[in-house]
N, C-alpha and C positions, 0 to 999 in steps of 0.2 A: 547463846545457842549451845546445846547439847546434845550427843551423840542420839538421845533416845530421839531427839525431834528434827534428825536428818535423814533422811535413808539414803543408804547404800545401793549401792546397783550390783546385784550375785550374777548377771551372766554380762549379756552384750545388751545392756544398757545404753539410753540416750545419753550423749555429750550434758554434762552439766554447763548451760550458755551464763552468760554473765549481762546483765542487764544494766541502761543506762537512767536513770529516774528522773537527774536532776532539768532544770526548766533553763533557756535563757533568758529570762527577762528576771528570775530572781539573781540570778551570777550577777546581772549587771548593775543589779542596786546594792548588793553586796561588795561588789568591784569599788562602786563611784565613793558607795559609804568609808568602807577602809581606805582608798586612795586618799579620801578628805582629812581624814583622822591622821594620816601618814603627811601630810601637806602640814596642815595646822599645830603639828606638835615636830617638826623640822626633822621629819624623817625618823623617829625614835618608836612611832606607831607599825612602822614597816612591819616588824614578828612577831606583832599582834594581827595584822593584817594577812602574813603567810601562811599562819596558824588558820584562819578562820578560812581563806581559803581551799588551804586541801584538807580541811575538817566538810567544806562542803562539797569539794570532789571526790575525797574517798568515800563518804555518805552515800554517795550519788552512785559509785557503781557497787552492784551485788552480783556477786557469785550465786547462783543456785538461790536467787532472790533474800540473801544477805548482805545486809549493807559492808562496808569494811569500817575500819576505824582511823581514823588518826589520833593521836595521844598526846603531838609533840606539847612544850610549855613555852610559850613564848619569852618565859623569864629565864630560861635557859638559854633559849638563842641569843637572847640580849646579852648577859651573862658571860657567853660562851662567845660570843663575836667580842666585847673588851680583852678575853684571856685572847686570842688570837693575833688584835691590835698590837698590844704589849709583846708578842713574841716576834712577829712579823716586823714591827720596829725593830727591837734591837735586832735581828738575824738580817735586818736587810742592811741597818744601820750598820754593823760591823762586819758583814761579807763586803761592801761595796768599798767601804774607808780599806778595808785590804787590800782590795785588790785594784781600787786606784792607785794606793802606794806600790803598789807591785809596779803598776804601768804604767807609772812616772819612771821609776826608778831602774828599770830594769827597759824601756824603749823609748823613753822620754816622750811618750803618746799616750793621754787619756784615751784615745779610740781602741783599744783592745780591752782597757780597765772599762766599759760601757758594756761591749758587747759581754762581756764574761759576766757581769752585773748582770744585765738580760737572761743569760742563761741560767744565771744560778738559781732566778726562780722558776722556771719549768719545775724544779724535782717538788717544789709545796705547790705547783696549778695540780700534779697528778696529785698528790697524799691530800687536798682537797677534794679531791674528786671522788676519790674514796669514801673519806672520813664523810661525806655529805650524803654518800648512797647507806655507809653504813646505821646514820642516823636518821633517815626516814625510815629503811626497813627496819630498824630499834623501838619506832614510833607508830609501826603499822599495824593494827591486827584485824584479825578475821574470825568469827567466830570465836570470839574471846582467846584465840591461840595467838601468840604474836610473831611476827617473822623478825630475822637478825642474820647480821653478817658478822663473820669472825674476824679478828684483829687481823691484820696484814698488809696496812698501806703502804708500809714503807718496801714488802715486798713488790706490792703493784709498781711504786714509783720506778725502780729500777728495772722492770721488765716494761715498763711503760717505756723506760726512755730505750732501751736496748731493742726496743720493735719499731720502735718511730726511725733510728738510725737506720736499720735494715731496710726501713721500708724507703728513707731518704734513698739508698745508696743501690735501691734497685730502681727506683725514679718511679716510685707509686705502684710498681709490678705488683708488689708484695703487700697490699694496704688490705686485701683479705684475710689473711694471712694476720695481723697485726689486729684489727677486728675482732677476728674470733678469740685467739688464744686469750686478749684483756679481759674480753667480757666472759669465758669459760674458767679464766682465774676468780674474777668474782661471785659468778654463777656457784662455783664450786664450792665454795663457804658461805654460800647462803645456805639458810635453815627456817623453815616455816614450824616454828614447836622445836618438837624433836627429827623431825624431817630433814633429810641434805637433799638438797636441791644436785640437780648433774646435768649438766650441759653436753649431749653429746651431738652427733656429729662428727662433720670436718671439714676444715680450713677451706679446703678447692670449692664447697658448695655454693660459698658465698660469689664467688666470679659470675653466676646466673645474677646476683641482682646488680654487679656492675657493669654489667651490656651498655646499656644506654649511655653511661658514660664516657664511657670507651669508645663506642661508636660516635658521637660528638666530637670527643678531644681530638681523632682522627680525622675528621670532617672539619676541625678548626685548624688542623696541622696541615692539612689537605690545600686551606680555603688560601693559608699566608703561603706557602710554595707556592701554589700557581700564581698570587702576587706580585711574588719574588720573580718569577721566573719570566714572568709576561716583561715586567718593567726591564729586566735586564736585558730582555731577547730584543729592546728598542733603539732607536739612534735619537738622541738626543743634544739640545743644542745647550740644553741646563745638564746638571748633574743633580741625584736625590730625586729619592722615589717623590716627596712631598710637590717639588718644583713642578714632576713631571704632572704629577695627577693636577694640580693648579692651573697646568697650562693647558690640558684637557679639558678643563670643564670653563677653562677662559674663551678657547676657541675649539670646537669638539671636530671641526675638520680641517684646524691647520695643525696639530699634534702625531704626531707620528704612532701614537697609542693608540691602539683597538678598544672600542667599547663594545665589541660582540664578543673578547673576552671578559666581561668584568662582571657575570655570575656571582664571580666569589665575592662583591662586594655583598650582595643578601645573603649569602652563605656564612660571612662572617658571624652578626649578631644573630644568625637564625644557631647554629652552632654555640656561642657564649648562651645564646635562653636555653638550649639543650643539655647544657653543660649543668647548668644549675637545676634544672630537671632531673638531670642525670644523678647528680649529691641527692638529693633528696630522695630518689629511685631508688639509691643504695643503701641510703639508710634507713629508709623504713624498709624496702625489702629484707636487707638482710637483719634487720631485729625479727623481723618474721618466720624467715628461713631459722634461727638458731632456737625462735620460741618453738615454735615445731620440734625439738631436739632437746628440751626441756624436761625433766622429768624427777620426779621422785619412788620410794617408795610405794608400789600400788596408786601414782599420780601420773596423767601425763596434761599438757598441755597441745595447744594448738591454736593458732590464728590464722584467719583471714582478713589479713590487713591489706587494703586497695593503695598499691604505691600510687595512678591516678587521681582515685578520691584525696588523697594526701597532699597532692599537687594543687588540686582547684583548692580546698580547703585556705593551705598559705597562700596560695597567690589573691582569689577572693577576700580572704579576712585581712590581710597587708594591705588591700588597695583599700580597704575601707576606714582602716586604723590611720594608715600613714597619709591617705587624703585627710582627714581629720587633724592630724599633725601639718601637712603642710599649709591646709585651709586654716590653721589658728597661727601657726608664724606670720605668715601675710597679713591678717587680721590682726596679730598683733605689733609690725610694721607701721601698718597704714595708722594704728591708733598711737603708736608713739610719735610719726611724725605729726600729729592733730593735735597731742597732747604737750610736747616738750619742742618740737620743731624739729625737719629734717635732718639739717647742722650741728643741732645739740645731743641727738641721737648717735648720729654717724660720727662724731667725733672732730669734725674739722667742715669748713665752709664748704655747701655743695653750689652757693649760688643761688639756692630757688627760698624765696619768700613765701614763706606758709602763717596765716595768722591761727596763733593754735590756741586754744581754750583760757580762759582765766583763770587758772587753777594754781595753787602753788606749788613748785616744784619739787617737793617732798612727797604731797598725797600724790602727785601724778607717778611720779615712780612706786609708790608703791601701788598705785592699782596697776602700773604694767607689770610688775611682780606677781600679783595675785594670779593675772589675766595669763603672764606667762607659766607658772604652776598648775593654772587650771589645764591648757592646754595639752599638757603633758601627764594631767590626770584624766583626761579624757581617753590620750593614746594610749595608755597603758586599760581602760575599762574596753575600749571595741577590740585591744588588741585581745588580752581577756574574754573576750563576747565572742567577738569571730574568727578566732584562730586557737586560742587552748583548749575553748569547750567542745570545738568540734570535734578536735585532735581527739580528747579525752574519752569525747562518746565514740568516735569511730575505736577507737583502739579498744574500748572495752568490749564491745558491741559485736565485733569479730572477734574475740576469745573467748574460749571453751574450754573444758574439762572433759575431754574423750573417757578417762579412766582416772576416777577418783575413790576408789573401794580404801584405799591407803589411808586417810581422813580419819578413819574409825580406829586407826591404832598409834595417833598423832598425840603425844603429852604436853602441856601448858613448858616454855624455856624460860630462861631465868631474867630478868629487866636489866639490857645492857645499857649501864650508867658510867658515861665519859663528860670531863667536865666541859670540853669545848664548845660541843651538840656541832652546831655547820660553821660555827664562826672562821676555819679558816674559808671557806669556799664562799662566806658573808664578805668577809677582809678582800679579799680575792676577785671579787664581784662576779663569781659561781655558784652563788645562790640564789640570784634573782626569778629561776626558773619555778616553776613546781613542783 
């Protein structure tokens, strides 16, 4: 697509809307097909499979009824996930053999040589995170212009971990704050062409999308104080809140415990499902709140993303995925103990006599291989089906181009070639996403 065969908008022009094309029932033969290929070649098909997937999700949404692109090569992810393997061994290999020797020798306790082992990989989960955003936008283009991030992970890591602290050591005050600033370091060395992308805004906006949260966690803080406070305002012949509530619901009027306080026992779980509502609230609200603040040259952005719709979306496409998963565990339970016998499954004598198939004990294990690989090929196709695609079309489907006149003065940028592509965020298992 070229300039002569776009037009511009010269005054107060309609929003350029972004359109969603793709079908589900193709995704989902697409899904089942790569998932099999990923199965049958022990996992080695997987970035051939990622590939083809957001080659048909980017396909799918159009700007201004243009498809986008993906580009990635699956021979590079493969490629680039070995160089990672190899680095991430010896760096974990000889961070850890240090500093267990440290913590033998210096406290005569491997539990500090553990914990500092754990921490040391935080600073490669953040330069994955990066390096993973930077090689999709490297692989993404529009209009034959291609978008890219500028080198800088190891800046991010260090301001990743210098906000996570902050935000520890305000006890979550501050996790808007920490939000914004990561993703307006990134934002800011993005580039669509010759385009810089700018994130503005500020930090405080974002506390609008964590209400809900807040209000919850308060409501949960709320629900164990009056807990606390009931059981101790009691007289008691045991000790331990556990004792007392047992003896309540053993005898509900020899207990000296009120049940016309105990509200907060629905308050609790009503409170943890608000809570996770609440996560969810925030993070798509405020990806939305900062797209709104998005802009470039003669570009702006904006969405209406439904933190609601966001909600039914994962909770519906979850129950229909992870029913599917837990209907094929069972399923494949009941057929191992049919096929190999309860005892031989379970590992040691349960006692119950089951007469199970005449098969011999090789081909039966491996069709419960199969049977179990399928099952989990399944869950990843509805998870696929009814939870990324919807995501993908609502998110695209709310975003717009208020102000795109800038477009027409955008030049072709240069193909940024790094040898890793995502493999550390592959090694890392930060790339399983799309």
């Amino acid at each position: 697509m070229n300039d002569a065969e776009l037009s511009y908008p010269s005054g107060s022009a309609p929003a350029m809307s972004v359109q969603f094309v793709g079908g589900r029932g193709a995704l989902f033969w697409l899904a089942f097909k790569t998932g099999f290929l990923t199965i049958i070649t022990l996992g080695f098909y997987r970035f051939w499979m990622k590939t083809r997937l957001r080659r048909w999700y980017w396909s799918a949404i159009r700007p201004g009824g243009h498809p986008m692109e993906y580009v990635g090569d699956p021979i590079e992810k493969l490629l680039g996930f070995f160089i990672a393997v190899v680095i991430l061994t010896f760096y974990i290999g000889i961070i850890n053999l240090i500093l267990m020797f440290v913590s033998f020798s210096v406290f005569s306790s491997a539990t500090l040589g553990y914990f500092a082992a754990g921490f040391g990989v935080v600073p490669l989960w953040f330069y994955a995170r990066y390096r993973a955003r930077r090689y999709v936008l490297g692989r993404t283009r529009w209009r034959g212009v291609r978008f890219g991030l500028d080198k800088g992970a190891w800046g991010y890591v260090w301001r990743a971990m210098l906000h996570w602290l902050v935000t520890i050591f305000s006890l979550g005050l501050l996790w808007p704050r920490m939000t914004f600033y990561l993703e307006k370091y990134m934002t800011d060395r993005t580039f669509f062409g010759s385009a810089q992308l700018h994130q503005g805004g500020r930090w405080g906006m974002l506390y609008r999308a964590a209400i809900p949260f807040a209000l919850f966690t308060l409501l949960l803080l709320g629900s164990v104080a009056h807990a606390y406070i009931s059981a101790a305002s009691q007289t008691f012949d045991t000790s331990g809140f556990a004792s007392k509530m047992l003896e309540t619901l053993a005898d509900g009027q020899g207990a000296a415990f009120s049940m016309q306080g105990a509200w907060w026992l629905l308050l609790f779980p009503v409170s943890l499902l608000g809570m996770v509502y609440g996560a969810v609230h925030y993070r798509f609200v405020s990806k939305r709140l900062m797209a709104n603040h998005k802009s470039a040259n003669g570009i702006a952005i904006t969405s209406r993303l439904s933190a609601p719709r966001i909600a039914f979306i994962y909770v519906f496409g979850s129950f229909i995925a992870y029913s599917v998963l837990v209907l094929g565990v069972i399923l494949l339970v009941l057929g191992a103990f049919v096929v190999i016998g309860p005892s031989a499954f379970m590992g040691f004598d349960l006692g119950i006599d089951i007469e199970t198939l005449p098969i011999p004990r090789a081909l039966a294990i491996v069709v419960l291989a199969g049977f179990y690989l399928s099952v989990f090929l399944m869950w990843n196709v509805c998870y696929n089906t009814f939870v990324t695609f919807p995501l993908m079309r609502h998110m695209a489907k709310t975003c717009a181009l208020p102000r795109y006149d800038g477009l027409q003065s955008i030049s072709q940028s240069g193909r940024d070639d790094f040898a890793e592509a995502e493999g550390f965020a592959e090694a890392l298992d930060l790339g399983a996403a799309i």
